[in-house]
SEDREN-264188 format. One record per residue (C-alpha): residue in one letter; x, y, z. Coordinates in steps of 0.05 Angstrom, whole numbers, plus 5000, padded with zeros to 4 digits. Layout:
<atoms>
aXYZ
...
</atoms>
This chain:
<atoms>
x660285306645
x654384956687
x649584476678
x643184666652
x641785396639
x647585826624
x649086386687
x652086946632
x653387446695
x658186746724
x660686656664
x663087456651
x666087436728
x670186826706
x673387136654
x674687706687
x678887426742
x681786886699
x684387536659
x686987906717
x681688516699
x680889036751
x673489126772
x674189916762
x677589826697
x672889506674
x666389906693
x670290426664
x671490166596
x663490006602
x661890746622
x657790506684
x659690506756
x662889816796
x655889766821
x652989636756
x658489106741
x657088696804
x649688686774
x652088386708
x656187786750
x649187716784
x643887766714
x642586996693
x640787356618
x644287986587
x641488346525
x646188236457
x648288966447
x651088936519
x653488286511
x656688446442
x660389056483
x663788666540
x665688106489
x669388676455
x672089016523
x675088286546
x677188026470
x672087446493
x667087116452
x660786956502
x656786846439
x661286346420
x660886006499
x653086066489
x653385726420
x657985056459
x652385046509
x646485066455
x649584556415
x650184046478
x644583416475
</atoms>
């Protein structure tokens, strides 16, 4: 993750290629179009219900990466 602020849209696109997932896939597991994903990769913020759904669709904990990058001085 980067300095300063966390990117959540960066940090979803990283684990997404780091897991091999197909861009269509994975619009389709969120019921949105590939469109909408590439506007996720670009949001700096994401709202926690949508957040708590794309943690589940990847089996990744982004609250958990938040939490690392809260506790840092």
């Amino acid at each position: 993750m980067q300095e300063g602020n966390p990117h959540i849209g960066e940090l979803i696109k990283e684990v997404v290629a780091r897991k091999g997932i197909r861009t269509t896939w994975f619009a389709e597991q969120l019921g949105c179009h590939r469109n909408n994903v590439y506007l996720i990769y670009s949001r700096p913020w994401i709202d926690t219900e949508t957040l708590m759904k794309i943690s589940r669709i990847l089996e990744h904990n982004f609250f958990e990466d938040l939490s690392k990058w809260y506790k840092q001085p």
